[in-house]
C-alpha positions in Angstrom: 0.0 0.0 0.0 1.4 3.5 -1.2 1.5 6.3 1.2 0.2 9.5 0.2 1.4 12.7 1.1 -2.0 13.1 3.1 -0.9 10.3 5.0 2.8 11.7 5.7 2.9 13.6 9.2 4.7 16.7 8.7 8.3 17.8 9.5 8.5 18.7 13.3 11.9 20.4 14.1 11.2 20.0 18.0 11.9 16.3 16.9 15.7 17.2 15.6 18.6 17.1 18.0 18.4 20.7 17.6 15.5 22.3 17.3 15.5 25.0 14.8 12.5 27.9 15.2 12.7 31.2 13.6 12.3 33.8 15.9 11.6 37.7 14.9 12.4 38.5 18.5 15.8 41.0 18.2 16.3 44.2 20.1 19.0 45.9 21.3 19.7 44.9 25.3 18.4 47.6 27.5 21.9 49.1 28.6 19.5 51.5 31.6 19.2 48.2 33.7 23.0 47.9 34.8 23.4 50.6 37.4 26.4 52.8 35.9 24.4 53.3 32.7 20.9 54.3 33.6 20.6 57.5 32.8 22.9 57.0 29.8 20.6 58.2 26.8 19.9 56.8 23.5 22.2 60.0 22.0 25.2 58.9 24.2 24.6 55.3 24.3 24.6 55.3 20.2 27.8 57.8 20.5 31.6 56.2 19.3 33.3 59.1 21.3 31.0 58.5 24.4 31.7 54.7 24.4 35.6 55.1 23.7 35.6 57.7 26.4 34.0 54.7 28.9 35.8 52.1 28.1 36.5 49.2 30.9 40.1 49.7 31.8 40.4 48.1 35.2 38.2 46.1 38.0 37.5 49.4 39.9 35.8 51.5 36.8 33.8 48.0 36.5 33.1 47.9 39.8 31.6 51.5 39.4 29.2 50.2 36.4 28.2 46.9 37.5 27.5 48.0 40.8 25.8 44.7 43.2 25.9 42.6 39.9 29.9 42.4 40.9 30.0 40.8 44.4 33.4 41.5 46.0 34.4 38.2 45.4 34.7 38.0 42.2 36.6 41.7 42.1 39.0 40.0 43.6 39.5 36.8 41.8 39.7 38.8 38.3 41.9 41.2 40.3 44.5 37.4 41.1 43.9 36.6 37.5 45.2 40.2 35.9 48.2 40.2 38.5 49.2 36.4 37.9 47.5 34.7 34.9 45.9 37.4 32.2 47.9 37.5 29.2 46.2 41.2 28.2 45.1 43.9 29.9 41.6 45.0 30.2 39.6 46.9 27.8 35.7 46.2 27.0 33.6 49.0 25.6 29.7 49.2 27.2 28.5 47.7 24.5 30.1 44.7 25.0 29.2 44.9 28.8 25.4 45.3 27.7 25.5 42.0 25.8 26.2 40.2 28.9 24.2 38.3 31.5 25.0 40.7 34.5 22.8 39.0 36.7 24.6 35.9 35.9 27.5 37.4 35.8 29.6 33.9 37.2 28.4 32.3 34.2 27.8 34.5 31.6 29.8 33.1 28.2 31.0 36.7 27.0 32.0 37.3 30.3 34.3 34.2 30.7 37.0 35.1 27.7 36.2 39.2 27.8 36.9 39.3 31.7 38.2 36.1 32.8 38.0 34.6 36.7 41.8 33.2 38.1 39.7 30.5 39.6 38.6 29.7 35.8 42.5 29.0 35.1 43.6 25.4 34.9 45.1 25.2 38.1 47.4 22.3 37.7 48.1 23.3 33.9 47.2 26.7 33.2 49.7 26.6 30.4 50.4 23.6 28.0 54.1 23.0 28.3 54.1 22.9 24.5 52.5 26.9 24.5 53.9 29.6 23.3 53.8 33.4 23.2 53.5 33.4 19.5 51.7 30.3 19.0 51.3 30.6 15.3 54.9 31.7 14.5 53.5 35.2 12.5 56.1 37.1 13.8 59.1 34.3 12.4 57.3 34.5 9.1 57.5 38.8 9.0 58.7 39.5 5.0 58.5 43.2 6.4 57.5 43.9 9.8 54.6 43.3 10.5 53.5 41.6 7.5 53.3 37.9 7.6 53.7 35.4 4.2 52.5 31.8 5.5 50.5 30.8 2.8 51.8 30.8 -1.1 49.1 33.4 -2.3 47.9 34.8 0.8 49.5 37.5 3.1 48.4 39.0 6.8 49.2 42.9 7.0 49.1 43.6 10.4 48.6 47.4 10.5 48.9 48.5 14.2 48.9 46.8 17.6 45.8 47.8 19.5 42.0 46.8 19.7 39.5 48.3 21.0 38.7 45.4 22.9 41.2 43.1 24.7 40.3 39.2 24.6 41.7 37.2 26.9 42.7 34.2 24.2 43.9 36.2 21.9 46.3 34.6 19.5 48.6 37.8 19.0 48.9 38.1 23.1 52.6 38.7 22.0 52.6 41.7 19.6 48.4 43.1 21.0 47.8 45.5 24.2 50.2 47.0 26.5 52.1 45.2 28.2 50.8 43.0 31.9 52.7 41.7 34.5 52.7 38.3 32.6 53.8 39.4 28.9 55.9 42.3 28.0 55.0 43.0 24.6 56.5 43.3 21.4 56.9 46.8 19.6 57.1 48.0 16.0 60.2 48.9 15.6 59.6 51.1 12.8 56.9 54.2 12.2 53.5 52.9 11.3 53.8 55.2 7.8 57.1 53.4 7.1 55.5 50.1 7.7 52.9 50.9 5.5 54.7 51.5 2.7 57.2 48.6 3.1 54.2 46.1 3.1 52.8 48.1 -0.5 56.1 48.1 -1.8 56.6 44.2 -0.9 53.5 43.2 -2.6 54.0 45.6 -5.5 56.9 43.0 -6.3 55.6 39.9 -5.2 53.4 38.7 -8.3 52.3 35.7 -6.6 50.1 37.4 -3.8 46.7 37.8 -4.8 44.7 38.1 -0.8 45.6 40.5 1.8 44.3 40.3 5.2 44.0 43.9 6.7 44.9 43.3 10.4 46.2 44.1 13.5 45.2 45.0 16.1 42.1 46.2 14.8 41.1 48.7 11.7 38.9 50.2 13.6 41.5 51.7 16.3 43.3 52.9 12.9 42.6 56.4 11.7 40.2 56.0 8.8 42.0 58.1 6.5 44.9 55.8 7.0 42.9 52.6 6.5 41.2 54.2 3.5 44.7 55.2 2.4 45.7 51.7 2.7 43.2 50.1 1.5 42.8 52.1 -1.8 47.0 51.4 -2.4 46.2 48.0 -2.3 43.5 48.0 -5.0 46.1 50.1 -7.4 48.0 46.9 -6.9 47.6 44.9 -10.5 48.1 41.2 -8.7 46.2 41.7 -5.6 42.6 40.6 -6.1 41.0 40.0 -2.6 40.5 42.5 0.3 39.4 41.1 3.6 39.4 43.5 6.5 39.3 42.1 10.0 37.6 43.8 12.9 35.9 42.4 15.9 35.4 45.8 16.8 32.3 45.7 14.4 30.9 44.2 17.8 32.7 45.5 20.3 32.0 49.4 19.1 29.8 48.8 15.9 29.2 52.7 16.6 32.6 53.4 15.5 31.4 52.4 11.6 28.1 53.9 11.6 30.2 57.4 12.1 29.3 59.8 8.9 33.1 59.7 8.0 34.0 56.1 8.8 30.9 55.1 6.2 32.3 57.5 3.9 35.3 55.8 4.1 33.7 52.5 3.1 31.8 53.6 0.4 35.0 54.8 -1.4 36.9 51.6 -0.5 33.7 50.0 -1.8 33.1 51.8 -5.2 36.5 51.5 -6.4 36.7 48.3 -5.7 33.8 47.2 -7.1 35.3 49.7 -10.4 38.4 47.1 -10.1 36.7 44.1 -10.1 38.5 43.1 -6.8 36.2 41.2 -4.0 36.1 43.1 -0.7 34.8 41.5 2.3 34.7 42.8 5.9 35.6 40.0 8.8 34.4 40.0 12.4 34.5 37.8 15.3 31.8 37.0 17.3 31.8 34.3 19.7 28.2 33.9 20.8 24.9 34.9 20.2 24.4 37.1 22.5 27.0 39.8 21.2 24.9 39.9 18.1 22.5 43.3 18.2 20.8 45.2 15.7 23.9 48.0 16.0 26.1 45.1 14.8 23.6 44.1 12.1 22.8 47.4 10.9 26.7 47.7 10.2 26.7 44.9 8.1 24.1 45.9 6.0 25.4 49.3 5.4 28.6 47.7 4.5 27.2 45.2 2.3 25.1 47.9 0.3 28.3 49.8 -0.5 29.7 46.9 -2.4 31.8 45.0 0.0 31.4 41.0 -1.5 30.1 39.6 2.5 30.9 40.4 6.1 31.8 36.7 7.3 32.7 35.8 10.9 35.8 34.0 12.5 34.6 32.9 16.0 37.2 30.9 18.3 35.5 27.5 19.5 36.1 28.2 23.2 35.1 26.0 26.4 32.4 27.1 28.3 31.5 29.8 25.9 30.6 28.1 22.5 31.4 24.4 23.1 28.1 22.7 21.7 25.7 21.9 19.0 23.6 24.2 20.1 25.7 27.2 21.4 27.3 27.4 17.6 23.7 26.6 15.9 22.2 29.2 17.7 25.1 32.0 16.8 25.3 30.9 13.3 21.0 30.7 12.9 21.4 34.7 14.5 23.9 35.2 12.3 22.0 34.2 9.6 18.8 35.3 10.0 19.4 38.2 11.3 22.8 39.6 11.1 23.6 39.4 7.6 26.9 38.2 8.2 27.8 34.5 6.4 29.4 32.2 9.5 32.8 31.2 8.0 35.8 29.5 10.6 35.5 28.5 14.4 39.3 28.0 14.9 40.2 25.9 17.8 41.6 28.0 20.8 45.3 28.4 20.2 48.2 27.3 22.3 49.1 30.7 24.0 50.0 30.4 27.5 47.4 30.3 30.1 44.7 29.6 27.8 43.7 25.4 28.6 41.0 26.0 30.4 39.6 27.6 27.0 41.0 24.9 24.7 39.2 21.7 23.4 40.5 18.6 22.1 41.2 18.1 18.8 38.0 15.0 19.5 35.5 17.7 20.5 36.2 19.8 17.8 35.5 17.4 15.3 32.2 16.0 17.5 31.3 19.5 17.1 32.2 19.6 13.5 29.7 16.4 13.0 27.1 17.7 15.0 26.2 21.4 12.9 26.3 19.8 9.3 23.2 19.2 8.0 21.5 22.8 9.7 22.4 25.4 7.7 23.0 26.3 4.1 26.3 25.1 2.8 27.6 28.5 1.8 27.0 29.3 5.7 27.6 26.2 7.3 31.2 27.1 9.5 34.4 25.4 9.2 35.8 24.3 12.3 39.7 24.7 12.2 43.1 23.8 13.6 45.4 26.7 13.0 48.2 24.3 13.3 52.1 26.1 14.1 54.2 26.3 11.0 51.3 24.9 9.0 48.3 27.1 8.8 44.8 26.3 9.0 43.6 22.9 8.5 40.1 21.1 8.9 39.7 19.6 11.9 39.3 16.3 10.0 42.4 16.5 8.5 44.8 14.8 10.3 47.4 12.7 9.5 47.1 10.5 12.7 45.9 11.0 16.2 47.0 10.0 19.4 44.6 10.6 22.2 46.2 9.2 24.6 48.7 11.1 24.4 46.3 14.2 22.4 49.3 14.5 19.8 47.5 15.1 16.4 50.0 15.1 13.5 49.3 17.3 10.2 51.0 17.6 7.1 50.9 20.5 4.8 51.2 21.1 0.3 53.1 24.8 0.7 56.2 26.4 2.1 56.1 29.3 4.3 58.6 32.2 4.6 60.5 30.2 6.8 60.8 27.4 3.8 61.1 28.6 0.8 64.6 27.0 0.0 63.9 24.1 1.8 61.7 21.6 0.5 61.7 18.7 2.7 59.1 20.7 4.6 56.8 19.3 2.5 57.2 15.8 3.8 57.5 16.7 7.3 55.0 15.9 10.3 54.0 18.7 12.2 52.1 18.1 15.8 48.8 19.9 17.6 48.8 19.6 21.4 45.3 18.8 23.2 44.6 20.0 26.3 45.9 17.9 29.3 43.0 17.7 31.4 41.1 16.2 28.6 43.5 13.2 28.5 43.1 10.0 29.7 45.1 9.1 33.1 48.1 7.5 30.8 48.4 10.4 28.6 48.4 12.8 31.5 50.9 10.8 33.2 53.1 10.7 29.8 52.5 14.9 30.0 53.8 15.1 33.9 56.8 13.4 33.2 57.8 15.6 29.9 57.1 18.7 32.2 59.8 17.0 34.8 62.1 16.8 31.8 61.3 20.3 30.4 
């Protein structure tokens, strides 16, 4: 007996390990409910220069805003972690403050890498004895300072060395921020003008470089003459044929880009670009749902209309903060749905130090990997990658071999670097990931605690 389609019971997404449900349900959080901004008005609130001027530099000025909402316990233990554990100092604009949970402030996920607890920290390995300060070797692979050639057509133009917003994992911990009791930093040697023009000049007579990533630091602490400047040097550049500008501070101060001058700016970049036939594309990070507000999507829209090709984002897959199906389905639905911005990369949290109690295993991430195909449209379904040292990224699945006992994952790689070009047996080399200790089986740590003894 055929069944009919009366006869078929209809598709019921509650059903589905996740359960998908559009929602039209997206305002921006009421900013008046956490005590040092209530009589902040819509003017100021929507103001770049009112929320660079009240910027979160240190626990007393957050003290001040958050009021009851930050017991005088937990002053303290982010007070143990900046003196003995944070690897950058702290800066969070309001806006970023507004998008979290302050009445749950203990567990709140923006909270936990933005303003992270000591007690947080691994305690027995806060560090991987494998971590470094430059994790991902950018500043080895330097052509010119502060331009990095890891990849055979791609390049990362790292402008300046500030955000304005300070994450606690943040892969460039060595060259990002001023310097903390933990890291003194690296500095430019040479004028940021100068550096400028030695990256232009570099890829002027390097043929084989068609994508520039426009880095730092952020663009958005850079003077926007000076990024347009850049920017618009780049597209006079025959070879170079992709344009990706990265800014998280699209969500940590989206007020900066809705300026008059700064979308000005943008348009220009936009229209000559388009006039080149070169793709343009804007790149933020955004690590959970919550940071997602109609400020933030009412940037990408405007920067989308002006020609740009997408505004994509690079979250980091961090534990306790993004960590499951439905933690990523629900940023990337938001994204989606409401955001205009295509979900592109989770990378895996890298190897600086203090950073394990962020990191998953090489395991979850490909669990996680498994468990958001199938949800979204392909173009916007994210890859989740390991941004493995002297390699670059690769898919999580993409291993050579894996030992998780140990939680040694070895990776091979089909380009030289700047660190390779004359030598070729690169290419047949193993290169190893580390996963975090804690998540190893009783042998494997043991293995760990007696190559620490050695160390």
């Amino acid at each position: 007996m055929s069944v009919t389609s009366k006869d078929k019971k209809p598709a019921t997404a509650t059903k589905q390990p996740y359960p998908y449900k559009y929602s039209s349900q997206f305002v921006e959080p009421d900013w008046r409910r956490i005590p040092g901004y209530k009589e902040v008005s819509e003017a100021d609130w929507n103001s770049a220069l009112w929320q660079k001027r009240n910027f979160i530099k240190s626990v007393a000025q957050l003290k001040q805003v958050l009021g009851d909402f930050l017991p005088e316990s937990m002053a303290l233990d982010i007070l143990k972690d900046q003196a003995e554990r944070s690897t950058m100092a702290m800066l969070v604009p309001p806006q970023m403050i507004n998008t979290m949970v302050v009445e749950d402030l203990k567990n709140d996920p923006v909270r936990r890498y933005m303003i992270p607890f000591y007690s947080e920290r691994d305690q027995k390995w806060p560090s991987h004895p494998k971590a470094t300060r430059d994790s991902l070797h950018e500043h080895e692979m330097w052509v010119v300072e502060g331009l990095t050639h890891r990849y055979p057509t791609k390049v990362l133009a790292e402008l300046l060395s500030t955000c304005p917003q300070y994450c606690g994992h943040c892969t460039r911990m060595d060259l990002v921020g001023q310097s903390v009791p933990q890291v003194s930093k690296r500095k430019f040697e040479t004028g940021q003008k100068d550096r400028h023009e030695q990256i232009i000049e570099y890829l002027k007579k390097t043929p084989s470089v068609r994508d520039v990533v426009v880095s730092g630091g952020d663009i958005a602490n850079l003077p926007i003459q000076t990024l347009e400047y850049f920017v618009s040097s780049l597209l006079d550049i025959e070879n170079i044929r992709d344009i990706r500008l990265a800014s998280k501070g699209l969500m940590g101060v989206p007020q900066h880009f809705l300026q008059d001058e700064v979308l000005s700016a943008f348009e220009r970049m936009g229209r000559k670009a388009v006039q080149r036939g070169v793709s343009v594309a804007v790149h933020t990070h955004i690590n959970h749902a919550q940071s997602l507000t109609p400020l933030v999507a009412k940037v990408a829209r405007k920067i989308l209309d002006m020609g740009f090709r997408d505004v994509r984002n690079q979250g980091v897959l961090l534990r306790g903060v993004n960590d499951s199906q439905k933690a990523l389905l629900d940023l990337c639905f938001k994204l989606q749905d409401h955001g205009h911005i295509t979900p592109y990369y989770f990378y895996m949290c890298d190897m600086i130090p203090n950073s394990e109690h962020w990191r998953v295993s090489l395991a979850k991430a490909q669990n996680l990997q498994h468990d958001i195909m199938g949800y979204l449209p392909g173009f916007a379904t994210p890859r989740i990658v390991c941004d493995v040292p002297f390699v670059g990224k690769r898919w999580v699945h993409q291993t050579h071999s894996y030992d998780r006992v140990k939680g040694i994952s070895y990776w091979t790689k089909n380009y030289l670097t700047s660190l390779e070009w004359d030598k070729p047996e690169a290419l047949t080399q193993l290169y190893e990931y580390f996963d975090p200790i804690d998540t190893l089986p009783a042998e494997g740590q043991a293995y760990w605690i007696e190559e620490a003894k050695k160390a």
